[in-house]
LUMFIMAR-67550 format. One record per residue (C-alpha): residue number from 1; residue in one letter; x, y, z. Coordinates in nm, 3 decimals. Layout:
BEGIN
VORO    n  res        x        y        z
VORO  NUM    a        X        Y        Z
...
END
This chain:
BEGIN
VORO    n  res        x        y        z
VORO    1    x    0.000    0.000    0.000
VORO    2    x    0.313    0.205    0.066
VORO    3    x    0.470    0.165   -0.270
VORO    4    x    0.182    0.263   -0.466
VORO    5    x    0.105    0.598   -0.255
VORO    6    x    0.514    0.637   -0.293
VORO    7    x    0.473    0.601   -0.698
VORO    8    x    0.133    0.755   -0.741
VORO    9    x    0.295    1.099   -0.564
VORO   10    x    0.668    1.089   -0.815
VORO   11    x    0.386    1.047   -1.104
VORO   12    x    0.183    1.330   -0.943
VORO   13    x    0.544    1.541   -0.900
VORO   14    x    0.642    1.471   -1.289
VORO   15    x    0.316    1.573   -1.447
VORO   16    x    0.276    1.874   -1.218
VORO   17    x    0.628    2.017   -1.325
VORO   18    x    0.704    1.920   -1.703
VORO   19    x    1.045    1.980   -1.771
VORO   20    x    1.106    2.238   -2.076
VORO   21    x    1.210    2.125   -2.442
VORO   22    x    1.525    2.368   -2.441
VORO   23    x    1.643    2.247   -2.119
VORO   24    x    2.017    2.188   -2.027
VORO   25    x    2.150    1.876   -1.855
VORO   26    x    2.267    2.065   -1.597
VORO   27    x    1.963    2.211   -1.503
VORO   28    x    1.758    1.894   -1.556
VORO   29    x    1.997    1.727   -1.305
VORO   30    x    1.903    2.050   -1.051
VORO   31    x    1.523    1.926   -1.078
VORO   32    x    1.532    1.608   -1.061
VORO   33    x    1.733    1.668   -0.700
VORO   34    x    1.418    1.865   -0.603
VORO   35    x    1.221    1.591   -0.697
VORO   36    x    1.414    1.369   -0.504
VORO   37    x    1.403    1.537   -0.172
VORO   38    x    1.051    1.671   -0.239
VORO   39    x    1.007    1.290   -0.236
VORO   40    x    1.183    1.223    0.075
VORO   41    x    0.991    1.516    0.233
VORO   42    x    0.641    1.305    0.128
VORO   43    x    0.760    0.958    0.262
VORO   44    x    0.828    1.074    0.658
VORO   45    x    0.513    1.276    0.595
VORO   46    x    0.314    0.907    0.521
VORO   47    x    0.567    0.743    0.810
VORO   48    x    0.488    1.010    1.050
VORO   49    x    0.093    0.953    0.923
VORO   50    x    0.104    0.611    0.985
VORO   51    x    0.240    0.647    1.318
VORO   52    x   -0.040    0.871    1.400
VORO   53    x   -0.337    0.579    1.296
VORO   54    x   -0.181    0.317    1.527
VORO   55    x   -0.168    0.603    1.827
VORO   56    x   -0.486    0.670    1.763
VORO   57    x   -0.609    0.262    1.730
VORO   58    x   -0.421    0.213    2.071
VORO   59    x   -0.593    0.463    2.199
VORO   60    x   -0.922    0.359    2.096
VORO   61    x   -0.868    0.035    2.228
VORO   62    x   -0.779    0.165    2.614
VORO   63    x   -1.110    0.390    2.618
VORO   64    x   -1.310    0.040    2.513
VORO   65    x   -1.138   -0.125    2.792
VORO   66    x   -1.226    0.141    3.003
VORO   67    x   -1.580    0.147    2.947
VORO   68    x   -1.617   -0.267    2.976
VORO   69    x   -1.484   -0.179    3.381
VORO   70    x   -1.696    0.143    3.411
VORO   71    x   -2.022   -0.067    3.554
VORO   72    x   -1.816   -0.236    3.798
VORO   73    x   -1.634    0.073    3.899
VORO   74    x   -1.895    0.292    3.900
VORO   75    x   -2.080    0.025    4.159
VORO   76    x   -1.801    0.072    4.386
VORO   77    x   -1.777    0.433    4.375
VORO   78    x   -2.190    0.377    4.514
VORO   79    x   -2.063    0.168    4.750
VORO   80    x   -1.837    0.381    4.901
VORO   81    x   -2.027    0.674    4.878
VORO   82    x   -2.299    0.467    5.076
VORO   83    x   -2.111    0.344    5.350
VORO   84    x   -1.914    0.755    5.407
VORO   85    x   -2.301    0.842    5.397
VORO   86    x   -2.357    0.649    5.654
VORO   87    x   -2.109    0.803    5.903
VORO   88    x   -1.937    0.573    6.170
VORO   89    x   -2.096    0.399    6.426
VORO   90    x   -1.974    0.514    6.750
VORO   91    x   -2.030    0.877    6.804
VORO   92    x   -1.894    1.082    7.078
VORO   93    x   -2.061    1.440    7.226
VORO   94    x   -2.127    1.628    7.521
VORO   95    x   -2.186    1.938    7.707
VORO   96    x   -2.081    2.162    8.022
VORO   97    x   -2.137    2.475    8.212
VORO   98    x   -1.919    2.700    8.436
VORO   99    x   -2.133    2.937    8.639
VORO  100    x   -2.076    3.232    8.886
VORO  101    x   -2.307    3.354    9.119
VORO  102    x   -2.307    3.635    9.316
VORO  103    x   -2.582    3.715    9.587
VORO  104    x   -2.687    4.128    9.570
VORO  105    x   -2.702    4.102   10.016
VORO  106    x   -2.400    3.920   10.059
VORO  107    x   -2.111    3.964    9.836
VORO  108    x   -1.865    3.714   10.068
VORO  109    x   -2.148    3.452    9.931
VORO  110    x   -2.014    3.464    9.552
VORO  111    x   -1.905    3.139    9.408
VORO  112    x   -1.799    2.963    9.118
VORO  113    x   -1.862    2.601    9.041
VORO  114    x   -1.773    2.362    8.739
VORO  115    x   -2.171    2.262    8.724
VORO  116    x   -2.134    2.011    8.527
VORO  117    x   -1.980    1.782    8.258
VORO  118    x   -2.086    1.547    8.067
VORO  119    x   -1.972    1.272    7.809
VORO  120    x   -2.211    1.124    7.571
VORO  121    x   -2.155    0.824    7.346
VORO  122    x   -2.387    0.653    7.115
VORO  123    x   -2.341    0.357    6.924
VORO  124    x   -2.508    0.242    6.621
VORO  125    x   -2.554   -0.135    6.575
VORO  126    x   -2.697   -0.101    6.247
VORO  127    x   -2.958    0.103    6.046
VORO  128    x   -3.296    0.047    6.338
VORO  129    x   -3.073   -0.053    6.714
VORO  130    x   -2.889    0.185    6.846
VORO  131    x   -2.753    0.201    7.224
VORO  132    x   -2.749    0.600    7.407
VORO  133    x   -2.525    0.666    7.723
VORO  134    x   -2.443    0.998    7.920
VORO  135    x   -2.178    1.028    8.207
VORO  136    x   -2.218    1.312    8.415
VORO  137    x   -1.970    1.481    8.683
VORO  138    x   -2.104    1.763    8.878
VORO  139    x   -1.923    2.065    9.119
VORO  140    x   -1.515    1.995    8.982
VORO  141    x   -1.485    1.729    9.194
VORO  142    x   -1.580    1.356    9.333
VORO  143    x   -1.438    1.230    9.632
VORO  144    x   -1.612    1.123    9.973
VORO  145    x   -1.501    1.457   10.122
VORO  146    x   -1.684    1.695    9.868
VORO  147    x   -2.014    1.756    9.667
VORO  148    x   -1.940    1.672    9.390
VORO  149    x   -2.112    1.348    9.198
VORO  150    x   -2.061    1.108    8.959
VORO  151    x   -2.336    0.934    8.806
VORO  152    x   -2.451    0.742    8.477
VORO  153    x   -2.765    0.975    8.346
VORO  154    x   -2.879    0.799    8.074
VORO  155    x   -2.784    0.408    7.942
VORO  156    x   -3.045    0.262    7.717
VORO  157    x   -3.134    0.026    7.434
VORO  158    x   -3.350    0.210    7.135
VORO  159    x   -3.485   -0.018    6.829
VORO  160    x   -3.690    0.163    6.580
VORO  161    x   -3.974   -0.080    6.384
VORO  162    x   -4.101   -0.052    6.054
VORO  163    x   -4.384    0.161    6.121
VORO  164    x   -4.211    0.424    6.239
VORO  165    x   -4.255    0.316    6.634
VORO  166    x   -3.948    0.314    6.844
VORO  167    x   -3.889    0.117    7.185
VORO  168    x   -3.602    0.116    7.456
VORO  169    x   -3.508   -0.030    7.744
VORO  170    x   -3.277    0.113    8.027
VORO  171    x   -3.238    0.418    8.190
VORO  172    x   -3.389    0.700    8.025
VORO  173    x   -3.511    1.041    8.090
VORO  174    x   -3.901    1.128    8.156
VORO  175    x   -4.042    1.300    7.857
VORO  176    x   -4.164    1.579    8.053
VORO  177    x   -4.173    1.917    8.042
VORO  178    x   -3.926    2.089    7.801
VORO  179    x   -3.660    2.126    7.988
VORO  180    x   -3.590    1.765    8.079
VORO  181    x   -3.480    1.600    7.797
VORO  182    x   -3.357    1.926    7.628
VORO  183    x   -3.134    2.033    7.916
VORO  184    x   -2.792    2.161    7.772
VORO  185    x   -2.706    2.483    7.874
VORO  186    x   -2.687    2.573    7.505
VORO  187    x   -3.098    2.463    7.473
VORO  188    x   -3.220    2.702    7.711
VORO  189    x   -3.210    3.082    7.831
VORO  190    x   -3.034    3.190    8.213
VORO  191    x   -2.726    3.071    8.338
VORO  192    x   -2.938    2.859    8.568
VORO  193    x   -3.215    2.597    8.462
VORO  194    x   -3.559    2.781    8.574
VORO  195    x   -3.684    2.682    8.915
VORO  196    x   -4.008    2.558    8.801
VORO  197    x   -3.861    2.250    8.604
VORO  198    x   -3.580    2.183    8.874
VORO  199    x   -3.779    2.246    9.209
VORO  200    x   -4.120    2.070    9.092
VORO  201    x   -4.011    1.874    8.836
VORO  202    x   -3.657    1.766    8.912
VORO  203    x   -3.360    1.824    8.642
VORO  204    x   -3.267    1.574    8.476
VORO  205    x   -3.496    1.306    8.578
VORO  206    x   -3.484    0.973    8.442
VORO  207    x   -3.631    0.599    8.550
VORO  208    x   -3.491    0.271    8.457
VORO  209    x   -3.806    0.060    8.227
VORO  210    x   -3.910    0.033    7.918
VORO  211    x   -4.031    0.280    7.663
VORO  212    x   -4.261    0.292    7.372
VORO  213    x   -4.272    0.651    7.139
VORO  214    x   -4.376    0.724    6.799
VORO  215    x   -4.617    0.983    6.605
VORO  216    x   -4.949    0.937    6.389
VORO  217    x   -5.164    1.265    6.233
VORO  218    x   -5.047    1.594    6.120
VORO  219    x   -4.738    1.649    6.393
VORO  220    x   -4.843    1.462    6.670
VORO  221    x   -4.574    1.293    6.883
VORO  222    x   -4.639    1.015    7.180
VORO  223    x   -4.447    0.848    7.456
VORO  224    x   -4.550    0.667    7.703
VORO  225    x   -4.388    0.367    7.965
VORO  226    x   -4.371    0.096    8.235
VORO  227    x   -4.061    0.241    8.477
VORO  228    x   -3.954    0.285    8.827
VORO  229    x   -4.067    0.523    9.059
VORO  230    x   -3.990    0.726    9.383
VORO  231    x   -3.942    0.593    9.711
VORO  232    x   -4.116    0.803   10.003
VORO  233    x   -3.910    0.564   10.241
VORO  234    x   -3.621    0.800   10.183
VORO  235    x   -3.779    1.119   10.322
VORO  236    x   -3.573    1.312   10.596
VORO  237    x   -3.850    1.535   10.785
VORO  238    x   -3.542    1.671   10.961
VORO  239    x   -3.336    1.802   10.654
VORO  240    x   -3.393    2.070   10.392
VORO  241    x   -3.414    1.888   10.054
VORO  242    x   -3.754    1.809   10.042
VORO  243    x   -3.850    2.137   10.073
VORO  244    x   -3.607    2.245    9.803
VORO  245    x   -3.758    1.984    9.579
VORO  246    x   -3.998    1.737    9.668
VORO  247    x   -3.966    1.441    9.404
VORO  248    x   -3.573    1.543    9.392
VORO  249    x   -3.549    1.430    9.724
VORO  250    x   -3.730    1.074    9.690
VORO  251    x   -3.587    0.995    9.341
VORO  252    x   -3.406    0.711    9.297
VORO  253    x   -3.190    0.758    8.940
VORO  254    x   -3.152    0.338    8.880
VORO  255    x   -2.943    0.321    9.173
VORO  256    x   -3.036   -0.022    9.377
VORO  257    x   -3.392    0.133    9.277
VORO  258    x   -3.674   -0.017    9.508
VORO  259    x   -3.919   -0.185    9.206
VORO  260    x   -4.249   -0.337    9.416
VORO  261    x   -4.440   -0.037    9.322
VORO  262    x   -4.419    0.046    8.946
VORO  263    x   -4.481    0.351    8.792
VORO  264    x   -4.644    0.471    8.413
VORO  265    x   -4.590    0.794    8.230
VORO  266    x   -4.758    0.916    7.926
VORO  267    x   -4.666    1.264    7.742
VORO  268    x   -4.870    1.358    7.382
VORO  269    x   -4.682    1.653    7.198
VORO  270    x   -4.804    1.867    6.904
VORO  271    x   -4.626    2.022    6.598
VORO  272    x   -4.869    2.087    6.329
VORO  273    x   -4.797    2.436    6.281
VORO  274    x   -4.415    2.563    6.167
VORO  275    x   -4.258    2.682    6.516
VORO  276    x   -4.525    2.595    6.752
VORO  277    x   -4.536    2.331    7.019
VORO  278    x   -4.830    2.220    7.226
VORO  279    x   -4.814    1.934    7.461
VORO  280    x   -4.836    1.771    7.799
VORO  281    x   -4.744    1.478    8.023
VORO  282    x   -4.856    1.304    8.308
VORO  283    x   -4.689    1.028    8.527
VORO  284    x   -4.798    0.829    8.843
VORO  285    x   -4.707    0.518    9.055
VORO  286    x   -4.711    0.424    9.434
VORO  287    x   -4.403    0.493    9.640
VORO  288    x   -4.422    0.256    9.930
VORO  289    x   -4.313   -0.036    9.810
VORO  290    x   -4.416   -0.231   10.069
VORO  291    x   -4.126   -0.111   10.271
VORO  292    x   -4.145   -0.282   10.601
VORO  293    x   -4.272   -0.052   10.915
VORO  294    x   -4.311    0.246   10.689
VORO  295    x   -4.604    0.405   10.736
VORO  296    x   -4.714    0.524   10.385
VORO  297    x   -4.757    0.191   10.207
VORO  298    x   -5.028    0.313    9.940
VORO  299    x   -4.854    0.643    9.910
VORO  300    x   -4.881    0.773    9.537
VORO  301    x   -4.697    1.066    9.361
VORO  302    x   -4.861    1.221    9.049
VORO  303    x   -4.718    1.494    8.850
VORO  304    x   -4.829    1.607    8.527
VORO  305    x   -4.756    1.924    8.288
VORO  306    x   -4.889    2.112    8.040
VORO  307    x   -4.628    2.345    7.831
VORO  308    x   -4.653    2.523    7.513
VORO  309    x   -4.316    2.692    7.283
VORO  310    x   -4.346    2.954    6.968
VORO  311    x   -4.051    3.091    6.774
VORO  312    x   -4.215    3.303    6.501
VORO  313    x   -3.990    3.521    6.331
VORO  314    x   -3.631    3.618    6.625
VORO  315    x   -3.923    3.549    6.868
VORO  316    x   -3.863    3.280    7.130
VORO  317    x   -4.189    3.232    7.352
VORO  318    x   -4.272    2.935    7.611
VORO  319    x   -4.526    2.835    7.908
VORO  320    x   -4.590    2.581    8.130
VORO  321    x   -4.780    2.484    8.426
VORO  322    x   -4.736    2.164    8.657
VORO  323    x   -4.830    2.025    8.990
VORO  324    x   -4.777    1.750    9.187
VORO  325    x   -4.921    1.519    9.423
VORO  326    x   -4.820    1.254    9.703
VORO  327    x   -5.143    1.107    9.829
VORO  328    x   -5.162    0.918   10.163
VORO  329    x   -4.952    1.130   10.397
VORO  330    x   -5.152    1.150   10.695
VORO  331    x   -5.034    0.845   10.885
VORO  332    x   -4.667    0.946   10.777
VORO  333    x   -4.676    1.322   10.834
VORO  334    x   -4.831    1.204   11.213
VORO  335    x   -4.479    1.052   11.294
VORO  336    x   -4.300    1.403   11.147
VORO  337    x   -4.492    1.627   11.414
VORO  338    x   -4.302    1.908   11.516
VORO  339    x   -3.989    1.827   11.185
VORO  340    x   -3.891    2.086   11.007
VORO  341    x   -4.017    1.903   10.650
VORO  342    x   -4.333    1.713   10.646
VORO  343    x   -4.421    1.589   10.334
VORO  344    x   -4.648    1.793   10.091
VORO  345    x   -4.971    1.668    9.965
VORO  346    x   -4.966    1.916    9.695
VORO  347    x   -4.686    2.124    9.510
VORO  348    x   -4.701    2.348    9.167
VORO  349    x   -4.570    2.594    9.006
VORO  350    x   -4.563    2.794    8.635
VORO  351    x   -4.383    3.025    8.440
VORO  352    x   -4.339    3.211    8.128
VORO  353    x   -4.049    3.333    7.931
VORO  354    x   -3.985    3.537    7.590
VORO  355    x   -3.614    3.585    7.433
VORO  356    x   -3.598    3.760    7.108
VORO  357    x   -3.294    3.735    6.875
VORO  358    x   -3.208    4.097    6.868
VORO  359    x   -2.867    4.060    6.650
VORO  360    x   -2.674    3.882    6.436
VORO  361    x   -2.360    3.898    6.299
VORO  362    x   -2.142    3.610    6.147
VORO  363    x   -2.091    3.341    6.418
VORO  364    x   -2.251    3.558    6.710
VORO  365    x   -2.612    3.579    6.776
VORO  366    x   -2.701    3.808    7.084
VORO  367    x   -3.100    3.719    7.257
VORO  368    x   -3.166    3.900    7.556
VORO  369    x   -3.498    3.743    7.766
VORO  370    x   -3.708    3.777    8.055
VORO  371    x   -3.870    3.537    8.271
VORO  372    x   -4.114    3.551    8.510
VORO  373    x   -4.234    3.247    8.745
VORO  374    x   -4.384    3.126    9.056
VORO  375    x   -4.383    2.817    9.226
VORO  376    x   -4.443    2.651    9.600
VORO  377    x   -4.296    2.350    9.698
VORO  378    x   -4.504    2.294    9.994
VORO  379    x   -4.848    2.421    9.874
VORO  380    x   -5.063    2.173   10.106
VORO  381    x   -5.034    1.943   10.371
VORO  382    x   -5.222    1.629   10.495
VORO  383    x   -5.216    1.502   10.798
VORO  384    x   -5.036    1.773   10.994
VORO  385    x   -5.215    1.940   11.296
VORO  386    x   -5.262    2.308   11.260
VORO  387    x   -4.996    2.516   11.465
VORO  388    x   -4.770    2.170   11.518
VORO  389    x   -4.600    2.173   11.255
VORO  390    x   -4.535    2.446   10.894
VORO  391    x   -4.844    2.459   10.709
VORO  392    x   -4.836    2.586   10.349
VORO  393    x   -4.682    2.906   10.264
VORO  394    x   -4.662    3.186   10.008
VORO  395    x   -4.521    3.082    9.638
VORO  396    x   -4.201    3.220    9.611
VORO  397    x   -4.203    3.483    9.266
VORO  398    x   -3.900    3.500    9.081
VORO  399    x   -3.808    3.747    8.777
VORO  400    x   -3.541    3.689    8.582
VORO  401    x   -3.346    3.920    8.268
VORO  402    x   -3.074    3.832    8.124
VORO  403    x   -2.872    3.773    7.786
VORO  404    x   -2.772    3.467    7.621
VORO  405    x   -2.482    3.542    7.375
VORO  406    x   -2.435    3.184    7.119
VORO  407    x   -2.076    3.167    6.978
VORO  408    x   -2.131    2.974    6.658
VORO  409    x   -2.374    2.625    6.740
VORO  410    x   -2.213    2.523    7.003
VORO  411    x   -2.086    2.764    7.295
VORO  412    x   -2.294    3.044    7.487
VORO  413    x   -2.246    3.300    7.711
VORO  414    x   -2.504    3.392    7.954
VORO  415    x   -2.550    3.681    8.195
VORO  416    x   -2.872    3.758    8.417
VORO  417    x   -3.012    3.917    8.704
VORO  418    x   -3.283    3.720    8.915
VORO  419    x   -3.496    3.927    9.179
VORO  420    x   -3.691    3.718    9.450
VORO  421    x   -4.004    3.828    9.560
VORO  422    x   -4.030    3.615    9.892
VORO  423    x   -3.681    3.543    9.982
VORO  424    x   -3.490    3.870    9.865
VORO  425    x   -3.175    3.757   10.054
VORO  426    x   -3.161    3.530    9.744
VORO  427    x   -3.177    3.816    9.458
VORO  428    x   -2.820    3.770    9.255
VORO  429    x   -2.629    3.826    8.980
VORO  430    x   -2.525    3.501    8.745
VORO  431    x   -2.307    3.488    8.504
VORO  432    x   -2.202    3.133    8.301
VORO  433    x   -2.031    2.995    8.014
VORO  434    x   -2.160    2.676    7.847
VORO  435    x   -2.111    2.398    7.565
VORO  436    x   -2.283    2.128    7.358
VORO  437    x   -2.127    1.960    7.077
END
């Protein structure tokens, strides 16, 4: 094929340049020279040509390879993608707070206290079982000599079905309220967790049982359980903590919990509208246990809630109202006559609150907020004979404004002034630093 493209271009090179009649020899040698390397110009044209199809034919040959592996490469690429998607399996979080308070009557009465840390880790066993742990140290430190604790505040189980219904088993915290199981210091306004939701209903509170949740309609959420419960046995009439906090006082946090009284909890939640939540909860279960010589056997404690949150727009408003019961005191509160804490038969309290984002720059987002709440601790008693022993007083009013100042998603700094309308020896200043990541 070579040859003839070689002899059809020296014909083509003859005919296009006749040589002319008168010509000498020397001169015909001169052109036919030209020819000649004309000629050898034409054949590295047709080598370098040639080269140029076979570079091309391998080429042609590596893409076809290339696209006979695509499928299987492009599967693994999925795969990958899939499983980075899917993030690891063990996750690690947790939060904290630093806080400094200083009372407005007594300045030598300032403090500062590590409140808290806590670890979180959660572990994914696969796509629907999932296990949820939280390690808590309070006050700096832990040692038989100071105040500080060390506890486990949540260990549990969680499976999630097919229809969208989730269970767990362990020790979880009581959907109640909206501070309870939203309780890092970056999910709430004040340097200190509101009274209301730490003196009636005690922060964090959790029970060791079982656990069903899920949601049905448009935005409705349910929980509801088959857990432990409080144990009156542990009342001390002579002490101050269960006037502090009732149910704080008796609570039993899964530690060699008494379990011969049961107790059930139920809390229905609403989210139909963008920014608004409705709900409530209620829980109840005996707290005697059959606890030999105790004298409050059919002893029951009831609390229930109802609370409401609306963040239209920068605004930030919530409510909620609950109360509590312990029935069957008389026989007990007989034995406490003339103690300095009996226990309650009845004990409330309510607040309400509004923050408003009032600017925004970048990574910092500045909300002052007021609060204003009242709650009593000891609102009735059974069983105690008028002018023996403290009957019910006054709720205590408190009115808090402050500023929370978020630092990116995950750190705030607080500031606030609380005024108390009973106790005004307690009116202070608080300031805090906290973090959830």
């Amino acid at each position: 094929m070579h040859k003839n493209l070689i002899a059809i271009a020296v014909a083509a090179a003859f005919l296009g340049a006749p040589l002319p009649a008168m010509a000498g020899e020397a001169e015909l040698m001169q052109k036919i020279d030209k020819m000649a390397a004309e000629l050898e110009q034409l054949k590295a044209e047709l080598k370098a040509s040639v080269k140029k199809t076979d570079v091309v034919e391998q080429r042609q040959q590596e893409l076809s390879a290339k696209a006979e592996t695509a499928p299987a490469a492009a599967a693994s690429a999925s795969t990958s993608a899939a499983s980075a998607a899917a993030g690891p399996s063990t996750i690690l979080s947790g939060y904290g707070e630093i806080n400094y308070n200083r009372p407005s009557k007594n300045a030598a009465g300032a403090q500062t206290d590590l409140r808290r840390a806590v670890i979180a880790i959660e572990h994914r066993f696969d796509d629907k079982t999932k296990m949820i742990s939280e390690f808590e140290w309070e006050h700096g430190v832990v040692s038989a000599n100071d105040k500080g604790e060390s506890e486990v505040e949540q260990l549990y189980i969680e499976r999630q079905f097919d229809n969208g219904m989730r269970a767990k088993v362990g020790l979880f915290l009581m959907p109640v309220g909206l501070l309870n199981s939203n309780h890092e210091p970056t999910a709430y306004y004040g340097v200190e967790r509101n009274f209301v939701e730490t003196a009636i209903i005690p922060s964090t509170w959790r029970e060791v049982g079982i656990g069903l949740s899920g949601e049905f309609g448009n935005g409705f959420t349910w929980d509801t359980g088959l857990t432990t419960g409080f144990d009156l046995s542990k009342w001390d009439a002579t002490a101050e903590d269960g006037r502090e906090s009732p149910l704080g006082s008796i609570h039993q946090e899964g530690q060699l919990a008494k379990s011969r009284d049961l107790s059930v909890h139920g809390a229905l939640n609403w989210r139909g509208v963008p920014g608004l939540l409705l709900g409530g909860s209620v829980f109840t279960g005996k707290a005697g246990h059959k606890t030999e010589g105790f004298a409050a056997q059919d002893a029951r404690v009831t609390l229930w809630d109802l609370h409401g949150r609306y963040t239209p727009g920068h605004w930030d408003l919530s409510a909620l109202y609950t109360r509590g019961q312990i029935s069957h005191t008389e026989e007990l509160n007989q034995t406490f006559v003339g103690a300095v804490t009996p226990v309650p038969s009845a004990f409330a309290g309510w607040y309400t609150q509004a923050a408003y984002q009032l600017y925004k720059s970048g990574d910092y987002t500045l909300s002052p907020f007021v609060r204003y709440e009242q709650f009593n601790t000891a609102k009735s008693y059974s069983g105690v004979p008028q002018g023996v022993s403290p009957t019910s007083g006054p709720d205590e009013k408190v009115a808090t404004a402050g500023v929370n100042l978020r630092v990116g998603e995950g750190v705030v700094l607080k500031a606030d002034y609380q005024k108390f309308n009973e106790d005004t020896a307690r009116d202070r200043l608080n300031l805090g630093m906290g973090f959830s990541y």
